[in-house]
C-alpha positions in Angstrom: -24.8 -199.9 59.7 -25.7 -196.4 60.5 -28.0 -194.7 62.8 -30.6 -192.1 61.6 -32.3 -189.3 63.9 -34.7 -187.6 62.7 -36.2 -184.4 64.7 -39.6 -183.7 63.5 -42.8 -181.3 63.4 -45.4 -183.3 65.9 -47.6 -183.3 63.2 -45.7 -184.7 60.8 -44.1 -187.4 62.7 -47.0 -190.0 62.4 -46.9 -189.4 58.2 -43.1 -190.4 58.5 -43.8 -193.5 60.7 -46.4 -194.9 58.2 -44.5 -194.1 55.4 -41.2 -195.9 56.7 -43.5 -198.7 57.4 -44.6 -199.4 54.1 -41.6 -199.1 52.5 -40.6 -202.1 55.2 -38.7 -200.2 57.8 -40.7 -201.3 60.7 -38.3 -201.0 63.4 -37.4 -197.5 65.1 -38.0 -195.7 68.7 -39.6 -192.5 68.6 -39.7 -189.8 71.6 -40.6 -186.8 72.7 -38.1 -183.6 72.8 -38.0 -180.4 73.1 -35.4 -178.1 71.3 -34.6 -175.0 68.7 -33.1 -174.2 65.3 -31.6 -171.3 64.1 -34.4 -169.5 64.2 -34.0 -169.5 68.2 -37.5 -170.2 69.1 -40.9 -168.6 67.5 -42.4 -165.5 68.3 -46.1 -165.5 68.4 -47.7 -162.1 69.1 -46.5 -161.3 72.8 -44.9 -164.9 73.4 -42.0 -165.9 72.8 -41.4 -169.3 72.5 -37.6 -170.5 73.1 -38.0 -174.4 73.0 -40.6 -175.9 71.0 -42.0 -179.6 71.3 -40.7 -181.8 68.5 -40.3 -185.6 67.9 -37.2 -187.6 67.4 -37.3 -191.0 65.2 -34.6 -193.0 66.2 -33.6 -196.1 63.9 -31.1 -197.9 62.6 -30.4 -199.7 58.9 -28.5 -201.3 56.7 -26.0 -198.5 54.4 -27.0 -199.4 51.5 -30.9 -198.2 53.0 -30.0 -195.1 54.2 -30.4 -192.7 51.5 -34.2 -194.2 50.9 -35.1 -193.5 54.6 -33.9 -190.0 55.0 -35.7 -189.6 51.2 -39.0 -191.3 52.9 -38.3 -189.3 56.1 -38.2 -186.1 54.5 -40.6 -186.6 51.8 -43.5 -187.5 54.3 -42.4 -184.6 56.9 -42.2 -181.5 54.7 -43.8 -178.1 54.8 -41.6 -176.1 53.4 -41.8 -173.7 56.6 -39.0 -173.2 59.3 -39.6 -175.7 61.6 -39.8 -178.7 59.9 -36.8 -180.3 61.6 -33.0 -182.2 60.9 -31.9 -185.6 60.1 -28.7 -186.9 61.1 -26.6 -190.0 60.1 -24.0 -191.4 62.0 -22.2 -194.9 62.3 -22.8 -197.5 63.9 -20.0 -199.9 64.9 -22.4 -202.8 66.0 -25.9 -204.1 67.4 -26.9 -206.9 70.0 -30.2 -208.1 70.6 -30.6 -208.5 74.4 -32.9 -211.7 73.8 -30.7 -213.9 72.0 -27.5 -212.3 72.1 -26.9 -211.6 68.4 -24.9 -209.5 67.1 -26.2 -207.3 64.1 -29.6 -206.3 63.1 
Protein backbone atom coordinates (compact mmCIF):
# COMPACT_ATOMS: atom_id res chain seq x y z
CA UNK A 1 0.00 0.00 0.00
CA UNK A 2 1.18 3.40 -0.29
CA UNK A 3 -0.12 6.75 0.66
CA UNK A 4 -0.45 9.66 -1.91
CA UNK A 5 -0.65 13.55 -1.06
CA UNK A 6 -1.30 15.60 -3.31
CA UNK A 7 -1.04 19.59 -2.70
CA UNK A 8 -3.14 21.38 -5.19
CA UNK A 9 -4.24 24.83 -6.90
CA UNK A 10 -7.90 25.45 -5.14
CA UNK A 11 -9.20 25.53 -8.43
CA UNK A 12 -8.10 22.53 -9.67
CA UNK A 13 -8.69 20.39 -6.80
CA UNK A 14 -12.40 19.58 -7.55
CA UNK A 15 -11.28 18.47 -11.47
CA UNK A 16 -8.84 15.97 -9.62
CA UNK A 17 -11.53 14.64 -7.26
CA UNK A 18 -14.03 13.87 -10.21
CA UNK A 19 -11.51 12.51 -12.18
CA UNK A 20 -10.13 9.98 -9.44
CA UNK A 21 -13.71 9.21 -9.02
CA UNK A 22 -14.37 7.92 -12.33
CA UNK A 23 -11.56 6.13 -12.74
CA UNK A 24 -13.02 4.23 -9.29
CA UNK A 25 -10.87 5.83 -6.62
CA UNK A 26 -13.59 6.97 -4.54
CA UNK A 27 -12.02 7.03 -1.28
CA UNK A 28 -9.63 10.03 -0.16
CA UNK A 29 -9.71 13.07 2.63
CA UNK A 30 -9.14 16.36 1.21
CA UNK A 31 -8.18 19.65 3.35
CA UNK A 32 -7.42 22.80 3.42
CA UNK A 33 -3.55 24.20 3.77
CA UNK A 34 -1.65 26.81 3.46
CA UNK A 35 2.05 26.67 2.23
CA UNK A 36 4.89 27.79 -0.43
CA UNK A 37 7.24 26.42 -3.18
CA UNK A 38 10.31 27.45 -4.33
CA UNK A 39 9.14 30.32 -5.59
CA UNK A 40 8.68 31.60 -1.83
CA UNK A 41 5.31 33.11 -2.12
CA UNK A 42 3.80 35.41 -5.08
CA UNK A 43 4.25 38.96 -5.56
CA UNK A 44 1.33 40.73 -6.79
CA UNK A 45 1.91 44.44 -7.46
CA UNK A 46 2.60 45.88 -3.85
CA UNK A 47 1.68 42.52 -1.96
CA UNK A 48 3.60 40.08 -1.27
CA UNK A 49 2.11 36.95 -0.56
CA UNK A 50 4.29 34.44 1.53
CA UNK A 51 1.82 31.46 2.09
CA UNK A 52 -0.79 30.79 -0.37
CA UNK A 53 -4.09 28.72 0.14
CA UNK A 54 -3.86 25.28 -1.39
CA UNK A 55 -5.53 21.86 -1.01
CA UNK A 56 -4.12 18.58 -0.02
CA UNK A 57 -5.87 15.13 -1.29
CA UNK A 58 -4.96 12.59 0.97
CA UNK A 59 -5.59 8.80 -0.10
CA UNK A 60 -4.42 5.73 0.00
CA UNK A 61 -4.17 2.53 -2.76
CA UNK A 62 -3.18 -0.46 -3.74
CA UNK A 63 0.86 -0.31 -5.49
CA UNK A 64 0.03 -1.65 -8.33
CA UNK A 65 -2.56 1.80 -8.62
CA UNK A 66 -0.27 4.24 -7.86
CA UNK A 67 1.21 5.36 -10.97
CA UNK A 68 -2.55 5.72 -12.53
CA UNK A 69 -3.54 8.07 -9.66
CA UNK A 70 -0.67 10.48 -9.63
CA UNK A 71 -1.14 10.28 -13.75
CA UNK A 72 -5.07 11.17 -13.08
CA UNK A 73 -3.97 13.57 -10.34
CA UNK A 74 -1.73 15.51 -12.37
CA UNK A 75 -3.41 15.23 -15.58
CA UNK A 76 -6.69 16.83 -14.15
CA UNK A 77 -4.66 19.57 -12.03
CA UNK A 78 -2.25 21.12 -14.63
CA UNK A 79 -1.67 24.60 -15.76
CA UNK A 80 1.54 24.60 -16.66
CA UNK A 81 2.21 27.76 -14.29
CA UNK A 82 4.26 27.82 -10.98
CA UNK A 83 1.90 26.98 -8.55
CA UNK A 84 0.23 24.09 -9.53
CA UNK A 85 1.39 22.03 -6.62
CA UNK A 86 3.50 18.38 -5.50
CA UNK A 87 2.57 14.87 -5.12
CA UNK A 88 4.20 12.69 -2.75
CA UNK A 89 4.20 8.82 -2.32
CA UNK A 90 5.17 7.15 0.65
CA UNK A 91 4.49 3.60 2.29
CA UNK A 92 2.15 2.44 4.10
CA UNK A 93 2.82 -0.46 6.51
CA UNK A 94 -0.96 -1.17 7.19
CA UNK A 95 -4.74 0.05 7.51
CA UNK A 96 -7.61 -0.69 10.05
CA UNK A 97 -11.03 0.12 9.73
CA UNK A 98 -12.30 1.44 13.05
CA UNK A 99 -15.83 -0.21 12.37
CA UNK A 100 -15.06 -3.65 11.91
CA UNK A 101 -11.63 -3.89 12.91
CA UNK A 102 -10.02 -5.01 9.57
CA UNK A 103 -7.01 -4.85 8.70
CA UNK A 104 -6.19 -3.50 5.04
CA UNK A 105 -8.10 -1.46 2.76
Amino acid sequence: MQMVRAILRPETTEKAVKALDKEGFVALTKFDVTGRGKQKGLQHGDFFYDELPKKMLLLVAEDDDIDNIVDIIVDASSTGNFGDGKVFVSPVEEAYTVRTRSKGL
